[in-house]
C-alpha positions in Angstrom: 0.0 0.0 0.0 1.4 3.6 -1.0 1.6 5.9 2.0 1.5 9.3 1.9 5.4 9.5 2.9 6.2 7.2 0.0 3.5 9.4 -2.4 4.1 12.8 -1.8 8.0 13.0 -2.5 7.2 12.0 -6.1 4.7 15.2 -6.6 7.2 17.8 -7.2 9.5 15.8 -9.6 7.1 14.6 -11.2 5.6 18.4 -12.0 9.1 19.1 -13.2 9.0 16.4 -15.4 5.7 17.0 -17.4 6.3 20.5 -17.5 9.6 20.3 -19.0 8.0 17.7 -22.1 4.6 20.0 -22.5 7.3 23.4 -22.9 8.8 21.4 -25.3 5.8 20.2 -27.1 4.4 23.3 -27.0 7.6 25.4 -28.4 7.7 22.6 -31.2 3.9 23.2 -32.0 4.6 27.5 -31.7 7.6 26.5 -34.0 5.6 25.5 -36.7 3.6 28.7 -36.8 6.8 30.3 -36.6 5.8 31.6 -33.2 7.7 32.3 -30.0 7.2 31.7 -26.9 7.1 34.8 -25.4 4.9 36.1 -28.5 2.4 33.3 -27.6 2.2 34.0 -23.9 1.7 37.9 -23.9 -1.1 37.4 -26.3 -2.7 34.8 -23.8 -1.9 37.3 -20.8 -3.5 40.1 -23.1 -6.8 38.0 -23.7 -7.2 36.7 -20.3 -7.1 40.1 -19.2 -10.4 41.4 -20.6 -11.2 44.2 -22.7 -7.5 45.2 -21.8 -4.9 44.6 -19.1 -2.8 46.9 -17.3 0.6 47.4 -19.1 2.4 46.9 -15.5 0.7 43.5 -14.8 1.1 42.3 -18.3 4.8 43.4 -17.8 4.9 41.6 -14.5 3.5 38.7 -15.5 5.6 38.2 -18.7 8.8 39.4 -16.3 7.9 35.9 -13.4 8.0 33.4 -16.6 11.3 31.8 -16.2 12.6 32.8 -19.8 11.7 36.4 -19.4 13.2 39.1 -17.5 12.1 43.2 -17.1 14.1 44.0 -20.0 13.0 41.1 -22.2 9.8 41.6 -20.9 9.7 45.0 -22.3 10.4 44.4 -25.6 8.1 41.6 -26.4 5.6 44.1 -25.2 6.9 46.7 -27.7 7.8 44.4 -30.3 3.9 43.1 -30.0 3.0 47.3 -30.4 5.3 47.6 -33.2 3.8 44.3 -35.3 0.2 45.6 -34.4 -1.2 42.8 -32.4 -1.5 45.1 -29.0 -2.2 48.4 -28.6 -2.0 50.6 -25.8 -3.9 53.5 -24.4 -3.7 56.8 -22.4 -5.0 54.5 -19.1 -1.6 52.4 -20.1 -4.6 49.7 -20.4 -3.7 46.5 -23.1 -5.4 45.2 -25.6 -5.5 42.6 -28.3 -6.2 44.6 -31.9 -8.2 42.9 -34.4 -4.8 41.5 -36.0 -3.8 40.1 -32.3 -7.3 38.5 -31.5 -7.2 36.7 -35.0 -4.0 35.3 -34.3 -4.7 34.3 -30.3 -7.6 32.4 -31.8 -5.8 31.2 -34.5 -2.7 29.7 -32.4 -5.5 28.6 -29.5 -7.2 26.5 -32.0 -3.7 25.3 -33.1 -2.6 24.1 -29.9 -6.0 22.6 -28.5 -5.9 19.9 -31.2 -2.6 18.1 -29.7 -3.7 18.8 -26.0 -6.9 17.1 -26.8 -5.2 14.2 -28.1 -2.7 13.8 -25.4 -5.4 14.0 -22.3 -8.0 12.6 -24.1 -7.1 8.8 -23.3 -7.8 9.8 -19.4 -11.3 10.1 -18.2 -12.4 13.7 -18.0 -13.3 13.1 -14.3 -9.6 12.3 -13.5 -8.8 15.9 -15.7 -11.2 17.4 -14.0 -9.6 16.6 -10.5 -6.1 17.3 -11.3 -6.5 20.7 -12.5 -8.7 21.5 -9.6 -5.8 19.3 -7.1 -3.2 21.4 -9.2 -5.0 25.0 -8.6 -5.7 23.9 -4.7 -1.9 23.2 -4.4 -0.5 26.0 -6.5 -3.0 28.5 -4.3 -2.0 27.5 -0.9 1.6 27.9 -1.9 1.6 30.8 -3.0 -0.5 31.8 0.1 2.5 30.3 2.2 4.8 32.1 0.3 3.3 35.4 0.8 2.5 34.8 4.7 6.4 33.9 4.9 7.5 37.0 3.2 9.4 34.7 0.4 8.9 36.1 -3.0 6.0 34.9 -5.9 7.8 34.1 -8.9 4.7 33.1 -10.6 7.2 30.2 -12.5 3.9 30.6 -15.1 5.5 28.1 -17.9 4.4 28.7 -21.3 2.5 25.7 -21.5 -0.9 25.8 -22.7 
């Protein structure tokens, strides 16, 4: 019988593990779009965010991924002006223009086909109750974090 003590080492290496092959997968898919990254996460950022996001969060966010930095994070934000796909306003608010919302949906729609066929030989109960264990976990350590005084690195991947 596995025991908790036995169990719960294996979590974090684990996580490590899969998130490492699903960057990769994920980069290789961007790839073939000949999309980076970076390009693809800002855009995700930007749509989660609304009718816009502000251009500090969107820079903070971008700057906790573990391949970006405040300088990098800067200039996919301006490089993503310069091409079109954002635009900013006087409110330093975010957005996704037409050009940017057709090609989030575009790359979305890209990248759902091979994460539907990699989790769709699970049941979508068991899906279901690993993202919610996954949020749960990822929640309270951040809480724990923050009561600590350590630092949130939000170590978002750019995994879809």
């Amino acid at each position: 019988m596995t025991t908790p003590a036995d169990l719960y080492p294996q979590l974090g290496q684990t996580l490590a593990f899969a998130e490492r092959v699903l960057s990769a997968t994920l980069i290789q898919h961007l790839a073939e779009r000949d999309t980076k990254p970076e390009t693809w996460y800002a855009l995700k950022l930007t749509a989660a965010g609304g009718p816009g996001i502000d251009r500090e969060a969107l820079r903070a966010d971008l700057e906790g991924s573990r391949t970006l930095d405040a300088d990098s994070a800067d200039e996919v934000i301006a490089r993503l002006e310069s091409e079109g796909l954002i635009r900013s306003d006087a409110d330093a608010t975010i957005a996704l223009t037409a050009e940017g919302e057709a090609l989030f949906r575009s790359l979305r729609d890209y990248i759902v086909g091979p994460t539907i066929r990699l989790l769709s030989q699970f049941d979508v109960d068991d899906v279901e109750t690993t993202i919610r264990t996954l949020q749960a976990i990822t929640a309270r350590a951040k809480e724990e974090l923050t009561v600590t005084g350590g630092s949130f690195d939000s170590g978002t991947s750019t995994t879809a």
